[in-house]
N, C-alpha and C positions, 0 to 999 in steps of 0.2 A: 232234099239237097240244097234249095234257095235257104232253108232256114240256115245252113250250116255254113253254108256262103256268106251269109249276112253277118251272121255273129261272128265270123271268123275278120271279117270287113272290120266289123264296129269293133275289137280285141285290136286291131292294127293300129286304126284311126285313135285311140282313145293311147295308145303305146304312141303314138307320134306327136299327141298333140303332148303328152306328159313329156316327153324327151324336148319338144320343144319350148312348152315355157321352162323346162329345168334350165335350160342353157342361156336362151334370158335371164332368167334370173340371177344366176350365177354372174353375167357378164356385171348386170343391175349392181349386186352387190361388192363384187369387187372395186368398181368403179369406184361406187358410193364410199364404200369404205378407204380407198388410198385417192382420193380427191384434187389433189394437189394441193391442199392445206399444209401452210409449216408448224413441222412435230415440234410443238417448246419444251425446249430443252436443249435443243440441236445447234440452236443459233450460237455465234461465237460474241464473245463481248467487246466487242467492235467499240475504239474508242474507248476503250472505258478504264480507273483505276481502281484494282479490286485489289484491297486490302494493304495497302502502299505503308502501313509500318511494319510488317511482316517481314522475318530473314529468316532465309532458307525453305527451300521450296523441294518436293520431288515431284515431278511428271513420268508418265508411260508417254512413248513412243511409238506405231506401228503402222503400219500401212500395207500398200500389194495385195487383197484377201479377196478381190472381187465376190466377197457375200460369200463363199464356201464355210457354211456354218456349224461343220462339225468343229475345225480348227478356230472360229471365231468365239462359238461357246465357251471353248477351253481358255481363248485368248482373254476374253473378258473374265474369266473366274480366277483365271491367275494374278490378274490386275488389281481386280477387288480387294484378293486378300493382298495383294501390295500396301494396301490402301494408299494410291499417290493425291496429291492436287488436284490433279487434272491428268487428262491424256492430252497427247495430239494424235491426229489422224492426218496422213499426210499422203493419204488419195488413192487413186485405182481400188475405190468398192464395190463398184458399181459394176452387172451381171450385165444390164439391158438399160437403154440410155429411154427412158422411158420415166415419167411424174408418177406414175402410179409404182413403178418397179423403187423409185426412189425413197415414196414414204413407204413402203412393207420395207426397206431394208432399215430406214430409220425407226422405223416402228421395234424391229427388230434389237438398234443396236439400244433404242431409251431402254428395253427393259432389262437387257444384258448389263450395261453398263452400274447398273445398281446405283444411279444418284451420282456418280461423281461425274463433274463437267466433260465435253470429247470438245474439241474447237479441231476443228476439219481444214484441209486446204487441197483442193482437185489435181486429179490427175489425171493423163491420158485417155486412161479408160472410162474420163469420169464427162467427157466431152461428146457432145457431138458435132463429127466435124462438118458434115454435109449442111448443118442448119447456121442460118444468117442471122436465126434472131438471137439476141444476146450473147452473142460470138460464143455460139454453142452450150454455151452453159447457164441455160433456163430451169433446165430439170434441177441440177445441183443447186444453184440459186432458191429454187422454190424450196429447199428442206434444209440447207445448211447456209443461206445466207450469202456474204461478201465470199468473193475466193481470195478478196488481199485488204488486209484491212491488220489493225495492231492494237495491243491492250496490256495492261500495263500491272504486274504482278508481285507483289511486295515492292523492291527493291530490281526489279528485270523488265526489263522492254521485250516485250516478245512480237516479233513482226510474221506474218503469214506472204509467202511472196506467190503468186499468180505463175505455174507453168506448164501448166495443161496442156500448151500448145508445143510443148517440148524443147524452148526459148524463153529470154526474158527481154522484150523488146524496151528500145532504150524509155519509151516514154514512162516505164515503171520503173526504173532505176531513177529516173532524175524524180522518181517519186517518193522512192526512198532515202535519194538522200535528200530534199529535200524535211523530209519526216523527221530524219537522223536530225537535221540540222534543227528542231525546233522541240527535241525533246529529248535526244540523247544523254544531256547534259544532267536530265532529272533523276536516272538510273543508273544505279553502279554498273548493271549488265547488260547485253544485250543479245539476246537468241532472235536468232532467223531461221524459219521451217518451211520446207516448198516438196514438190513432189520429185522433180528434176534436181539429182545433185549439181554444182556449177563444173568439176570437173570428174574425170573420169580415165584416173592414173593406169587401170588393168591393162595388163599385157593382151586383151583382146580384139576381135576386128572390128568389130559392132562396139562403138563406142558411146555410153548412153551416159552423157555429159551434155551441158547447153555448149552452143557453139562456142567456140574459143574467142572471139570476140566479146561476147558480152557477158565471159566469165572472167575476162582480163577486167574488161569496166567496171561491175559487180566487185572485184575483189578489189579492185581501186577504192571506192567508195564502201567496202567496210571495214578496211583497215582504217580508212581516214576516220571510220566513225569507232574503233574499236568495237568490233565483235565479239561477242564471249563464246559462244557455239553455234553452230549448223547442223542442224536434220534433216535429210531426203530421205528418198526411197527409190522407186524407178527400175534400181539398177539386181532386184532381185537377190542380191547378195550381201552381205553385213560387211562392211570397209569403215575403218578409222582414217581420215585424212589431215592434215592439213591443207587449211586455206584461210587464207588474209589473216594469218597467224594466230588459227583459231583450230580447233578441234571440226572436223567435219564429219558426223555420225551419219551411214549410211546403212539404215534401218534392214534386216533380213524380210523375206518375203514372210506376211502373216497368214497366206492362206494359197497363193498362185505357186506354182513352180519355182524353183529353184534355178540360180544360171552359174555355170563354172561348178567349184566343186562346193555348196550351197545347196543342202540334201533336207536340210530342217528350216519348221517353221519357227517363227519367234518374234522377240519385239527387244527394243528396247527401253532401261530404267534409268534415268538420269538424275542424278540427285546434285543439289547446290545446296552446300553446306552455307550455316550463316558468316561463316568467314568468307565465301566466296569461291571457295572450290568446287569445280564440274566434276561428279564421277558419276562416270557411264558404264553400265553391264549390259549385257546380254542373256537373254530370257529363252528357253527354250521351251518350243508343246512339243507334243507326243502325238496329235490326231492330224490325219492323214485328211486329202480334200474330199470334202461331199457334203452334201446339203437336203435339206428338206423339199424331196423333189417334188412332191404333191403341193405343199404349201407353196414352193419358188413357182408352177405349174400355175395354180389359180392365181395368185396373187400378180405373175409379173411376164405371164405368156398369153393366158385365156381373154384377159381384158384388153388384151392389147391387138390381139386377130379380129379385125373385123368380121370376117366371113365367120367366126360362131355365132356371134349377136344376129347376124342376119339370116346364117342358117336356121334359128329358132325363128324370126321370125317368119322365111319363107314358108316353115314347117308348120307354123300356125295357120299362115295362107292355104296352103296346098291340104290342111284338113279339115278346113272350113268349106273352101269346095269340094272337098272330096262327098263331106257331106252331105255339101248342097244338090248335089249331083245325083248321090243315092236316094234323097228324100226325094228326086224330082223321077229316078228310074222307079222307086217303086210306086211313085203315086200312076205313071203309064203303066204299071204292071196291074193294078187296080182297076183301071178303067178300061185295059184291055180286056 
């Protein structure tokens, strides 16, 4: 009977202590592997002019996907075979505000993306707002870079504006125009992309527009600078507007729900012809939300619970003495 006790002991202990370095381990390697290193590739070309004798450009457009990678797959493969420029990403991807959740989703989009550039700019979802340090937006920073920063593409000024905080406070406006003032003058065109449209015309009650104060200012300063187009997102649903006498495309959701009657996912395709014409379509998917729940699981839930790292580790504790304990009960069982 002690024999069957014992071996039945040591099957436990040897089941607890394997369950326990598994779950280290795992922690170990997830960690290891999404670091907070930035994924190159991701970074936007801040500053820079790339390609300035070039006329006529096409970009994708798309944003709202909070990572649901069934509709993100499809979203990138429709793109590719677009073959545009460039995309823009114009925020809310993010699942869990989290460095580690951050680079798996970037890891994700470099290899979907097939090589052509994404320049990003944050949204709501892409903040956190409880943290002080870098007015919430360290994670996003550590994998995609500036949230407002500009670069300069044939013939187009394309500016990234900062509104994660669901505002554009004035010291960014007198930023841009500023900006506007000191290089406007170099490019026939000029696109601005932000996550927060400036206004927000729908007959709804929930109105998901920056405050009317510093869309009035805002639009003061880019008429003064001539604008050529606007892209947001935000607002869940695909609207063509006017504002500062410019086209204001508001992106459909690429992967979140839908708002008003907004039932599909999609993106938009913008093309500038070398004559200087803007024309904008609308792109539609077919795949419904959901994602790779095992891989979203290790990669941007399991490294992020402390209590499994340290459940393995207690586990290792608790079978080392259990151990300790048996080797000490049978050597009294000996000498008894």
């Amino acid at each position: 009977m002690k024999t069957i006790l014992l071996k039945s002991l040591f099957a436990f202990l040897v089941l607890i202590l394997i369950a326990s370095l598994a779950l280290c381990a795992i922690c170990y390697e997830t960690m290891r592997r999404y670091d907070g290193r930035r994924t190159a590739g991701l970074l936007p070309p801040a500053g820079e002019f790339l390609y300035p004798e070039k006329r006529g450009v096409t970009f994708a457009v798309f944003g709202d996907f909070r990572m649901q990678l069934d509709p993100f797959r499809e979203l990138m493969a429709k793109i590719r075979a677009a073959r545009p420029d460039f995309m823009l990403n114009v925020g809310d991807m993010s699942a869990v505000l989290s460095t580690q959740h951050f680079n798996w989703m970037a890891e994700h989009m470099k290899r979907e993306v097939g090589g052509i550039p994404v320049y990003a700019t944050p949204g709501n979802h892409d903040r956190k707002k409880e943290s002080p340090y870098d007015n919430g937006r360290h994670f996003y920073r550590e994998v995609f870079g500036p949230s407002r920063y500009w670069f300069g593409y044939g013939n187009i000024l394309f500016v990234s504006l900062d509104t994660a905080d669901r505002e554009l406070p004035e010291a960014q406006i007198e930023w841009l125009d500023s900006l506007l003032g000191q290089l406007r003058s170099r490019f026939d065109h000029l696109v601005i992309f932000t996550h927060v449209p400036p206004i927000d015309p729908r007959p709804v009650k929930e109105k998901r527009g920056l405050p009317a104060v510093q869309a009035a200012r805002l639009e003061a300063v880019l008429k003064k600078h001539r604008v050529s187009a606007f892209f947001a997102g935000h607002q869940h649903q695909e609207n063509i507007w006017n504002f500062a006498g410019a086209p204001l495309a508001v992106t459909p959701p690429s992967g979140q729900e839908g708002r008003g009657d907004e039932q599909d996912f999609g993106y938009l395709i913008c093309e500038v012809t070398p004559e200087g014409a803007f024309k904008i379509r609308r792109e539609y998917l077919d795949a419904s939300a959901g994602t790779d729940a095992l891989d979203f699981f290790f990669s941007s839930k399991i490294n992020q619970s402390r209590w499994v790292f340290w459940s393995g580790i207690f586990g290792i504790i608790a079978v080392s003495l259990a151990a300790a304990g048996t080797i000490l009960w049978l050597t009294r069982l000996k000498r008894g």
